[in-house]
C-alpha positions as CSV (number, residue, x, y, z in Angstrom):
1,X,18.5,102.5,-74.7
2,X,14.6,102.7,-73.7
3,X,14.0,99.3,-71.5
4,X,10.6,97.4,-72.4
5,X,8.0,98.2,-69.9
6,X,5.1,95.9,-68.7
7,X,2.1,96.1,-66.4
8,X,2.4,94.5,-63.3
9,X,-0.8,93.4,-61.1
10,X,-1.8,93.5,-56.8
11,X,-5.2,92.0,-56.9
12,X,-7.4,91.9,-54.4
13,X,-6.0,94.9,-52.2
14,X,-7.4,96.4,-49.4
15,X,-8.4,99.9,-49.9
16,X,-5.6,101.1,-47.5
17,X,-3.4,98.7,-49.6
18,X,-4.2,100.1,-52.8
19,X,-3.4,103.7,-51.4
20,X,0.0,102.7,-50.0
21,X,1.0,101.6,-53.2
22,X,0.0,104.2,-55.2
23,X,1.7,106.8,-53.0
24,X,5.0,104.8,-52.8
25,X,4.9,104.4,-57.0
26,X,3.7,108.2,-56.9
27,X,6.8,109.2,-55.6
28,X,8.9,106.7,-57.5
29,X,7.6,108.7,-60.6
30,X,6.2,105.5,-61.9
31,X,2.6,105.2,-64.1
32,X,0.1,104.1,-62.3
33,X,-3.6,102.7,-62.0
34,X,-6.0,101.2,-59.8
35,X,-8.9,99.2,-60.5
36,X,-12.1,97.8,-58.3
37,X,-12.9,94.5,-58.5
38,X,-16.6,93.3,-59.4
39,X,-16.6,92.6,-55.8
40,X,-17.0,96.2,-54.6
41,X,-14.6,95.6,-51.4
42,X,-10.8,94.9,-52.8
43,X,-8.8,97.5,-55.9
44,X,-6.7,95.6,-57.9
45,X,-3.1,97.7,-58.1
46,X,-1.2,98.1,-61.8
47,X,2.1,99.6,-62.3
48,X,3.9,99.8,-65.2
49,X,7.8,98.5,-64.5
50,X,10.5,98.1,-66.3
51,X,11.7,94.1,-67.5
52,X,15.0,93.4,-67.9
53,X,15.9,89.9,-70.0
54,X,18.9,89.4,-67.7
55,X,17.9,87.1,-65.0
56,X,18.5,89.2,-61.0
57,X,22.1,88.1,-60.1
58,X,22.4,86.0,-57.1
59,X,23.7,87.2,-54.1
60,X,27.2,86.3,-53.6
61,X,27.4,87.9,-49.9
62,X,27.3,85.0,-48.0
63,X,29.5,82.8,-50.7
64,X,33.2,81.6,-49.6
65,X,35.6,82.2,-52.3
66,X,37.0,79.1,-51.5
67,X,33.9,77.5,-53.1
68,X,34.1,78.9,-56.3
């Protein structure tokens, strides 16, 4: 089953930003693409990620039992 993928935006990254993320989604394997800004200082940072249409499940580590 192929999961939907969608673009996902840093705007307004510092140059040293902008290359930290692309490195780490590098590595990850993930497509990637960075943009400048019509500001000529700050990149604005697009990765494509996958979307689930589950909700993130909470985090039961810290729940008593006894609460249900």
């Amino acid at each position: 089953m192929v999961m939907k993928e969608t673009w996902f935006n840093y705007p307004e990254c510092t140059t040293q930003q902008a290359d930290d993320l692309l490195a780490e989604y590098q590595r990850r394997g993930v497509k990637v693409e960075r943009s400048l800004n019509p500001d000529y200082i700050t990149w604005t940072v697009s990765a494509r990620l996958p979307e689930s249409s589950k909700p993130p499940r909470a985090n039961r580590q810290y729940q008593n039992r006894m609460w249900g």
